[in-house]
N, C-alpha and C positions, 0 to 999 in steps of 0.2 A: 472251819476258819478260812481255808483256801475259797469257798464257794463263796462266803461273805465278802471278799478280798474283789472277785470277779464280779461281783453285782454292788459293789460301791463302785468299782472300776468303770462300769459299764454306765450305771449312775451322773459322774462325774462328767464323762464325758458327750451321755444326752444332753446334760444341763448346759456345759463349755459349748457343746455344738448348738441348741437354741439357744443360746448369748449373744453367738456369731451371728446369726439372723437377725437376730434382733437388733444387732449392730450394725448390720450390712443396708437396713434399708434407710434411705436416706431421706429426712425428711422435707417437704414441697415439690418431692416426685413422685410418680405414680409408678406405682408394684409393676415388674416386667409380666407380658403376658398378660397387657389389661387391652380392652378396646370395647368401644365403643360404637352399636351398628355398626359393626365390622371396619370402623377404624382402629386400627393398633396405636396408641399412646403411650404404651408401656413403655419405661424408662425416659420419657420428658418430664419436665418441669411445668407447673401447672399451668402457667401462664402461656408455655409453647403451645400444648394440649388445648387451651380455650381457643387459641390464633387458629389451631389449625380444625377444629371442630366448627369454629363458626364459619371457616370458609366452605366446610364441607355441607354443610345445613344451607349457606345459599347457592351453595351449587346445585343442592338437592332437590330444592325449592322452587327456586328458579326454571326448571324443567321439567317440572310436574303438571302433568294433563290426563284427560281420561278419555280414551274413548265410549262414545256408548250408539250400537245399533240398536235400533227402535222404530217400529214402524214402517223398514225397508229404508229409514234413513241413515246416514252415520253425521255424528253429533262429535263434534269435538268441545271441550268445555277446559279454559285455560284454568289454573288452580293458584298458581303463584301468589295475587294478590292478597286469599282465601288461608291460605297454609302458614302454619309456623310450627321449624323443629328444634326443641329447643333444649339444649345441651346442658346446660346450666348447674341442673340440679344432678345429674348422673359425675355429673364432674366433680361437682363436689363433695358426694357420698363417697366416690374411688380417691381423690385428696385424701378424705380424713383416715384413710387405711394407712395412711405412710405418715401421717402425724399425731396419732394416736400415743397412746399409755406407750413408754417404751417394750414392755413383759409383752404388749400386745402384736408389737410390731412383726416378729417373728414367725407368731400364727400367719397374721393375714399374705405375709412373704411367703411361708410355705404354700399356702392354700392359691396365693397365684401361680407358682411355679409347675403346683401339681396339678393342677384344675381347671387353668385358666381363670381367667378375672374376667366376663362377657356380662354386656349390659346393654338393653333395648330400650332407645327413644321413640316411642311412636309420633308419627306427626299430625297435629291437631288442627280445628279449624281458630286460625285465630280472629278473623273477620268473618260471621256469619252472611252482613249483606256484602260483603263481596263476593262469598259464593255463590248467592241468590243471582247476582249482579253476574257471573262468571254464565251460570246456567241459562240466565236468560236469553244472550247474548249468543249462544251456542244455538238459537232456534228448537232447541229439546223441548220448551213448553208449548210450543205450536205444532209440535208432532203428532198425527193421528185426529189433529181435527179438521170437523167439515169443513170442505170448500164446496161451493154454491156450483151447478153448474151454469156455464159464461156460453155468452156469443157473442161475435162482432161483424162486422159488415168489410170486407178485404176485398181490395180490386172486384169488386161484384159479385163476388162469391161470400154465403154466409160461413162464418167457423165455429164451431163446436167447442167446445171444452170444456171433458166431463168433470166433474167436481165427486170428491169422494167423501164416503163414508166415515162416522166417529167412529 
């Protein structure tokens, strides 16, 4: 009797305590312990979260290059034009954690507090010919091809210049 007493007891108060979670998370914010590529968002309001995600995508964007050695050359190739990272969708999947079923809410609160809430936006190409455009521009597709060798006529002397190999 006494051991049924302690495991309704015990019971009761699992239940009382995921109610309180469930109760505690508030809905059109996002679960503490959430972020996105390593921005933290946890505990904003979605709309904060979008403001401050989009500025971080063109900041991110905005700065993107690549170097590339090739050929004995070095190739710089701007990306910005070419790139888009786009926040959107990850945002809105972490959204519906906190405005879901209410019985639901509790898990995904736990499962941030204990786990972390972490999510990866890769960045895509979102204009193909401006990459094309980005590369070309970088001189990288005339790297490694022949040059003819040249001569010219200079204060009366002739000059040489050897032209190299594909």
């Amino acid at each position: 009797m006494k051991r049924r007493r302690i495991v309704t007891a015990a019971a009761v108060l699992l239940a009382a305590g995921y109610w309180i979670c469930c109760a505690m998370v508030k809905s059109g914010y996002i679960l503490p312990r959430t972020a996105i590529n390593g921005i933290k968002v946890g505990g904003m309001a979605a709309e904060e979260a979008e403001d401050v995600l989009a500025h971080a995508a063109e900041e991110r964007v905005s700065s993107t290059g690549m170097d590339v050695l090739f050929a004995g050359g070095h190739y710089k190739i701007q990306l910005q034009e070419a790139l888009e990272l786009d926040y959107a969708p990850a945002l809105e999947e972490i959204s519906k954690m906190s405005q879901g079923a209410f019985w639901t809410r509790g898990f995904f609160l736990l499962k941030a507090v204990l786990f972390g809430n972490n999510r990866s936006v890769p960045v895509r190409i979102a204009n193909p010919d401006a990459l094309h455009e980005a590369i070309a521009e970088s001189g990288l597709l005339q790297a490694g091809t022949v040059e003819q060798t040249s001569c010219k006529k200079s204060g009366g002397r002739l000059l040489f210049k050897m032209g190299k190999t594909g």
